[in-house]
C-alpha positions as CSV (number, residue, x, y, z in Angstrom):
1,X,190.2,115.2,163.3
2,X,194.0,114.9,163.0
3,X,194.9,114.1,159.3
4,X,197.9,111.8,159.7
5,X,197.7,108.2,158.8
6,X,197.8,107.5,162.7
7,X,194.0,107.3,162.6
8,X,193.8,104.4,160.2
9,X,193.0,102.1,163.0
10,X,190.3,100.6,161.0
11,X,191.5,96.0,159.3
12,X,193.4,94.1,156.3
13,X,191.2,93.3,153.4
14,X,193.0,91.3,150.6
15,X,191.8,91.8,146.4
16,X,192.3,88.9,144.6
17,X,192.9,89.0,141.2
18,X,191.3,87.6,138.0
19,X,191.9,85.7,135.1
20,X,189.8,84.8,132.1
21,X,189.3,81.9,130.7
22,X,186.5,82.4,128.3
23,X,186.0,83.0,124.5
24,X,189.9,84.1,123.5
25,X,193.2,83.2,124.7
26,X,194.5,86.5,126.7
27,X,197.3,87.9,124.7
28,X,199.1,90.0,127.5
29,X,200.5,89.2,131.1
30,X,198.5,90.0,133.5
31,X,199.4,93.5,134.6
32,X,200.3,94.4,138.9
33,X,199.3,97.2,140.4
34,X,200.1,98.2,143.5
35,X,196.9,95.5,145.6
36,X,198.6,92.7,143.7
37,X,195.8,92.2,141.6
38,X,196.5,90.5,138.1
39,X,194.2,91.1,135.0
40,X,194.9,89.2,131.9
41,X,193.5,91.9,129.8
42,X,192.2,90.3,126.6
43,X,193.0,92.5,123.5
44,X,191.3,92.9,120.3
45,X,192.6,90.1,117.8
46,X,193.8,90.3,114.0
47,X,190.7,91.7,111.4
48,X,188.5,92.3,114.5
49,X,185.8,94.6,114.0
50,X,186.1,98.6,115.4
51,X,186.1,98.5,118.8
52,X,183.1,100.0,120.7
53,X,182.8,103.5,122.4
54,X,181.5,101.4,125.3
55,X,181.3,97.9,126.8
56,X,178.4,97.8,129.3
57,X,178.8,95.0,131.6
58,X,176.0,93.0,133.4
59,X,176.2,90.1,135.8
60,X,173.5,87.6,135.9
61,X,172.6,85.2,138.7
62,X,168.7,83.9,139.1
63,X,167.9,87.4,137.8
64,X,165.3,86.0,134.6
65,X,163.2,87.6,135.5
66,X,164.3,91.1,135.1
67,X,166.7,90.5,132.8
68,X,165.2,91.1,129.4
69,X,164.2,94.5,131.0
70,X,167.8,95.3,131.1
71,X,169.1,95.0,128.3
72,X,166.0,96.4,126.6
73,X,166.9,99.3,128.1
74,X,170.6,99.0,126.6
75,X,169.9,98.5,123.1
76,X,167.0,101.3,123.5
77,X,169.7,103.7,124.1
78,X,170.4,107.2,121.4
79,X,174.3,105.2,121.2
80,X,174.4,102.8,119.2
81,X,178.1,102.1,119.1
82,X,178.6,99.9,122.1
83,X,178.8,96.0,122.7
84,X,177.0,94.4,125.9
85,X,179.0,91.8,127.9
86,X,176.1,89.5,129.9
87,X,178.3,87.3,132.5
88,X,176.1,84.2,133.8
89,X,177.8,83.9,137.0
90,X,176.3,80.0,137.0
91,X,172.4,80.4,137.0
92,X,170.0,77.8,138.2
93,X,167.1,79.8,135.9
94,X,165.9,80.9,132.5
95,X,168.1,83.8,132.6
96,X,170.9,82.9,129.9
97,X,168.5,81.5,127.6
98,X,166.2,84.8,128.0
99,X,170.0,86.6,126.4
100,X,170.6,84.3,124.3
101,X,166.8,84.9,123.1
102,X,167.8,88.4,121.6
103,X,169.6,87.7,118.8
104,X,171.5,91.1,118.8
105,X,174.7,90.5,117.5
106,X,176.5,93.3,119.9
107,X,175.2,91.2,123.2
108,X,177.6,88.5,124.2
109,X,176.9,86.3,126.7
110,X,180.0,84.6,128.8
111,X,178.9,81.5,131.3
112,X,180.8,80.7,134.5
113,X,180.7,79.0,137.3
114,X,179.3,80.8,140.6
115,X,181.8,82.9,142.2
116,X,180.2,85.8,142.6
117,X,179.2,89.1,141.2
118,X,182.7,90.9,141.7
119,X,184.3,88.4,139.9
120,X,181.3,88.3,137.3
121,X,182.3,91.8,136.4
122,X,186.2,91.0,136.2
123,X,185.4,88.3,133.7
124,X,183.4,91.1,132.1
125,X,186.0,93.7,132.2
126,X,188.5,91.4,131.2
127,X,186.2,90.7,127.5
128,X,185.3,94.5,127.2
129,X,186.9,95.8,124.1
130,X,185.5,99.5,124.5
131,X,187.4,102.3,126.3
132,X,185.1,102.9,128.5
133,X,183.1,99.9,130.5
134,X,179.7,100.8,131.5
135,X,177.9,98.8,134.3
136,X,174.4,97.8,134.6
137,X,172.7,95.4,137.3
138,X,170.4,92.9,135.8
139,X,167.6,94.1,137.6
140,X,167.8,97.6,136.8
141,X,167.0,99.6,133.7
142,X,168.4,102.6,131.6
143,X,166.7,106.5,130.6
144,X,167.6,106.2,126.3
145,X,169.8,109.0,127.0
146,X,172.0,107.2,129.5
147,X,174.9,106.1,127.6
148,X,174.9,109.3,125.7
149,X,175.1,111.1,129.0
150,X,178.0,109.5,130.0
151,X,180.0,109.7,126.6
152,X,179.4,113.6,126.7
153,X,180.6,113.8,130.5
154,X,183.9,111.6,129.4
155,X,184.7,114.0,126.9
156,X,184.0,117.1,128.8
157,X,185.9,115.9,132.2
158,X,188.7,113.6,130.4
159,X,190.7,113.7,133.9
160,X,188.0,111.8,135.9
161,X,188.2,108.5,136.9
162,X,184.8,107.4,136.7
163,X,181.2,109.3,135.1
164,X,177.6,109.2,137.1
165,X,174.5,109.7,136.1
166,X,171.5,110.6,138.6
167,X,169.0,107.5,138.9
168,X,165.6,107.0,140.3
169,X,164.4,104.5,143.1
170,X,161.6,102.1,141.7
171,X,160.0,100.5,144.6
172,X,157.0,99.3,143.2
173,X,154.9,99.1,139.9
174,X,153.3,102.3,141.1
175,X,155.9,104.1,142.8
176,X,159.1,106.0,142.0
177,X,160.9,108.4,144.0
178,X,164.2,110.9,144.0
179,X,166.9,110.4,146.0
180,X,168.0,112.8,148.2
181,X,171.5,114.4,146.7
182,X,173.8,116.4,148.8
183,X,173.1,119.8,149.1
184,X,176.6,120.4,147.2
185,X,175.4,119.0,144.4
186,X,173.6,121.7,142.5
187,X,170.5,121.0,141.3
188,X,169.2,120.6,137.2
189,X,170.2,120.6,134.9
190,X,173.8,120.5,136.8
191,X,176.7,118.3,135.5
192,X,180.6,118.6,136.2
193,X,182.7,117.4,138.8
194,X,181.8,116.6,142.2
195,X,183.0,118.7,144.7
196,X,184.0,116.0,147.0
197,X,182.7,112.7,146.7
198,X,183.4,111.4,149.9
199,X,181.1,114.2,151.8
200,X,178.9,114.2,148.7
201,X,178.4,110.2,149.6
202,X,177.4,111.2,153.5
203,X,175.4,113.7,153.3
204,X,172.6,112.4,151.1
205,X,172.2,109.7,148.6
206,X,175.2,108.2,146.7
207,X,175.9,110.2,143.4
208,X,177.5,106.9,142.3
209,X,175.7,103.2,142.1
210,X,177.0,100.6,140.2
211,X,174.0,100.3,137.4
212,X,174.5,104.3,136.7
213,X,178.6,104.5,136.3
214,X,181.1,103.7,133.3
215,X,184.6,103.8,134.4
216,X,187.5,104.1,131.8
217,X,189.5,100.2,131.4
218,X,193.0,102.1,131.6
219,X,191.8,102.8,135.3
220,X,190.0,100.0,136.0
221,X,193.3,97.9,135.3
222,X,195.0,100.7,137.3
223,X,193.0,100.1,140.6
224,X,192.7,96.4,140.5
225,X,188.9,95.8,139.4
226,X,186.1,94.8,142.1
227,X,187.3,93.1,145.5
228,X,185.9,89.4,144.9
229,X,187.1,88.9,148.7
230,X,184.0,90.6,149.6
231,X,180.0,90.1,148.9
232,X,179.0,93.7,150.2
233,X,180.7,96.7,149.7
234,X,182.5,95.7,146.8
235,X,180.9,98.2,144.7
236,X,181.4,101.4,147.4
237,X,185.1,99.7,147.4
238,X,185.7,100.6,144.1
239,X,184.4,103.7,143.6
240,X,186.2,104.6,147.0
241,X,189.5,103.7,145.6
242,X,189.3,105.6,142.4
243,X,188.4,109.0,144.3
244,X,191.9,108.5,146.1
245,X,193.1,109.1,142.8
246,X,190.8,111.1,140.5
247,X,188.2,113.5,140.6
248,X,184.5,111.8,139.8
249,X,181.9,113.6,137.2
250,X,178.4,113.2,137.5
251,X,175.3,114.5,135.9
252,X,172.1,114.8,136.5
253,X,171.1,114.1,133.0
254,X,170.7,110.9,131.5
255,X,169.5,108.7,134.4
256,X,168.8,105.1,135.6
257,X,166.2,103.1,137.4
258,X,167.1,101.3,140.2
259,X,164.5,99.0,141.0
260,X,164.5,98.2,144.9
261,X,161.6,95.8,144.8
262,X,163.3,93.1,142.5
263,X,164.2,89.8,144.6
264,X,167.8,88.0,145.0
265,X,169.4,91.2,146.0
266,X,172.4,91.1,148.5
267,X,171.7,93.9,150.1
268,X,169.0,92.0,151.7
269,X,170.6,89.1,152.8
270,X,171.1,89.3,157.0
271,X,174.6,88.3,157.5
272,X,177.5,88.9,159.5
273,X,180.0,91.3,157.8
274,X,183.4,91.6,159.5
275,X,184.6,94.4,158.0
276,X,183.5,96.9,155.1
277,X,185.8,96.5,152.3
278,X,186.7,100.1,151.7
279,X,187.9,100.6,155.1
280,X,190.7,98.2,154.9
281,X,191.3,99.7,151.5
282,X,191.4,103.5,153.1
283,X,193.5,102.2,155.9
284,X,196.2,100.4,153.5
285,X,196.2,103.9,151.4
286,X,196.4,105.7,154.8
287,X,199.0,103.3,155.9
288,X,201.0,103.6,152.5
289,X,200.7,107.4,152.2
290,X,198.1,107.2,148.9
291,X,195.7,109.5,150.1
292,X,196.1,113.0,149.5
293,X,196.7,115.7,152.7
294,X,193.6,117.2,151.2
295,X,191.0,114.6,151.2
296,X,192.7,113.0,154.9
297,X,189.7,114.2,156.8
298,X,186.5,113.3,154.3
299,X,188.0,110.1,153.7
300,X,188.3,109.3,157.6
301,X,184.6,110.4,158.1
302,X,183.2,108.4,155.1
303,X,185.1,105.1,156.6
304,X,183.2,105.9,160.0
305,X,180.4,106.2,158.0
306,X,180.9,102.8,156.2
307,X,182.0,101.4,159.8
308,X,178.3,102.4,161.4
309,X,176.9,101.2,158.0
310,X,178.3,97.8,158.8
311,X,177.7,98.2,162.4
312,X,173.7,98.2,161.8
313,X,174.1,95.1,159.0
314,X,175.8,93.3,161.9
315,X,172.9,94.0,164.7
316,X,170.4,93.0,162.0
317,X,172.1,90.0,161.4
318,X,172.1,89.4,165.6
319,X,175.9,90.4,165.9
320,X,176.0,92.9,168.6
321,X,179.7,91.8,169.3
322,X,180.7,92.6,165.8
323,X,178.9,95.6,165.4
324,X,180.9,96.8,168.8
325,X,184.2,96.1,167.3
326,X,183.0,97.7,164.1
327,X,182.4,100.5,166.0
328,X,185.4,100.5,168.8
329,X,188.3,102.6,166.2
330,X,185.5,104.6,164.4
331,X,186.2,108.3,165.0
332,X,184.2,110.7,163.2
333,X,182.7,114.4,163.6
334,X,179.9,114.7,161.3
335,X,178.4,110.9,162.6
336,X,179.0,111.3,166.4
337,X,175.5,111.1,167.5
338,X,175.2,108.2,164.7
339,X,177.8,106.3,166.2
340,X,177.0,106.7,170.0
341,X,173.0,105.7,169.1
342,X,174.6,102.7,167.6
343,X,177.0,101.6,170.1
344,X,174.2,101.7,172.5
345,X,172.4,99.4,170.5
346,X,174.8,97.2,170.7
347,X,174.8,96.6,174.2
348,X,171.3,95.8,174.2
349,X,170.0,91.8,173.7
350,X,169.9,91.4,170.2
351,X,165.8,90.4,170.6
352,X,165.0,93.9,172.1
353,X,166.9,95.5,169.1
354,X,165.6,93.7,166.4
355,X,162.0,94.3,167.8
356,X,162.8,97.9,168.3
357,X,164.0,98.1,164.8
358,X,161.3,96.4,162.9
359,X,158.8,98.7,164.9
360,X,160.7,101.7,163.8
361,X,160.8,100.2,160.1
362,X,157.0,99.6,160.3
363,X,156.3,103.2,161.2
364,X,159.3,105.1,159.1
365,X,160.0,102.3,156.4
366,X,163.4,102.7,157.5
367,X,165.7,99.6,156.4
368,X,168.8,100.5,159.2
369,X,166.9,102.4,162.1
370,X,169.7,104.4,162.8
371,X,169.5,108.2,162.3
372,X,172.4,109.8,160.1
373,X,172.8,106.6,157.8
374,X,171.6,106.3,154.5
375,X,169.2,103.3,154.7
376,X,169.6,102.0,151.2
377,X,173.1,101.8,150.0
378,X,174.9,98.9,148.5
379,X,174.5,97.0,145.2
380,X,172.5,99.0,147.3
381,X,175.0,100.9,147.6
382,X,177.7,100.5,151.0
């Protein structure tokens, strides 16, 4: 695969930025980076308390839920020196009052209108006063050792740009399961930096999800925060953009639970997606000559990746023509025989797919019946 930014074929994705208009007037500009983005990053005021080690960060829509479980976890956890930031992201449930119900003076909750979970966690980002930001779903939980975990990888790998723990797939009350890790991972009781994350992130399970990673602010305002422009992918976005940059540490100690059975999840919603978000974020740092000789060719494989990922969303959601021009500048080595299995599904009526895929589901409980993809990924993760 040549490594010259003549193969970023792949679309233009805009960031928008974000402002906050909550609890405390900012009291900085907002700072540009290179996407445009703005933050008004809202600073600790005059005979404030110490600031936290962490600020953990949880969206909330219609999650009640689940919600209790969550934080539960977080104020369970061997740290104590952290604040939690609960953004209501314009609930029609019991979930803010089942916050406001715990009475711990280190959880805040912030209300907003709906506009979606990437700008949920801006608004949160924007109110964190720790150093580093944890994230955490509302429908997923924390080990006690979590936080911990990540404090010790921050000050062993101070040059990373964001710290992983490993986590474990809840898919029912009775069953819980492993994911499968890239070989290149080594195994317990492992920790350090990930070899590369792009291949790490195709050839098994992501080492990163959102409800397992803290990311340091100073980087966070650096990259230009989640893409709000997008409802899937933003996530994979992210951490994508950061790897351009920094090396990622992860651990196999201290994990989270990602519960897959809890409702309201976007990952299940069957909806045309024109474009993941990451690739037009690796084809603007393609373009712009970001992304380092080094990384050219695992960068280019994990946007076909993301491209096939999308491809499948798009037959699922009865899109064969999108899922063709998803597929039509995707150029890959690892994912060829993922690719070409894809493109011929999308020449076929989108009836006879579906069918084929919910049989295949039925007898694999396979989510993307297409060999070489990771079923599960995005908030999920994709």
């Amino acid at each position: 695969m040549p490594a010259s930014t003549g193969d970023a074929e792949f679309g233009d994705g805009g960031r928008t930025g974000i402002s906050e208009d909550g609890d405390r007037q900012a009291s900085a500009s907002p700072k540009k980076n290179r996407t445009g983005s703005g933050y008004a990053r809202e600073y600790p005021v005059e005979g404030e308390t110490a600031l936290p080690a962490v600020s953990v960060v949880i969206p909330l829509y219609n999650k009640g839920p689940y919600i209790a479980r969550a934080l539960t976890s977080v104020l369970a956890q061997t740290v104590r020196d952290f604040e939690v930031i609960v953004v209501d992201d314009g609930s029609t449930d019991d979930g803010a009052e089942v916050v406001g119900g715990f009475g711990d003076p280190r959880v805040r909750l912030i209300r907003q209108e709906n506009h979606g979970v990437s700008a949920a966690r801006n608004r949160g980002i924007v109110a964190a006063r720790g150093e580093m930001v944890a994230f955490l779903d509302a429908d997923d939980e924390w080990t006690p050792r979590h936080l911990e975990a990540l404090l010790r990888l921050r000050e062993k790998y101070p040059q990373a740009g964001a710290y992983g723990t490993a986590y474990l797939l809840q898919e029912n009350a009775s069953t819980i399961r492993t994911p499968s890790y890239s070989a290149a991972i080594p195994p317990e009781p492992w920790e350090g930096l990930l070899s590369s994350y792009y291949s790490d992130a195709i050839l098994g399970s992501p080492p990163i999800l959102t409800s397992v990673v803290a990311v340091p602010r100073c980087i966070l305002d650096e990259v230009g925060g989640f893409n709000t422009g997008a409802w899937y992918g933003e996530d994979v976005d992210l951490w994508g953009r950061i790897a351009l940059r920094y090396p990622i540490a992860f651990t196999r100690d201290g994990m989270g639970i990602y519960h897959t059975e809890a409702s309201n999840r976007a990952c299940t919603r069957k909806e045309p997606i024109r474009e993941h978000a990451f690739v037009a974020s690796a084809r603007n740092a393609l373009q712009a000559g970001e992304v380092p000789p080094e990384l050219t060719e695992s960068v280019l494989e994990f946007v076909a990746s993301r491209q096939i990922q999308i491809a499948c969303r798009n037959l699922e959601a009865g899109r064969p023509d999108l899922a063709r021009s998803n597929l039509k500048g995707c150029r890959t080595r690892r994912l060829w025989r993922s690719k070409w299995w894809t493109l011929l599904l999308a020449h076929i009526p989108s009836g006879v797919y579906l069918a084929l895929r919910n049989r295949r589901s039925r007898i694999r409980g396979a989510s993307t019946g297409v060999p070489g993809v990771e079923p599960r990924d995005e908030r999920d993760p994709g």
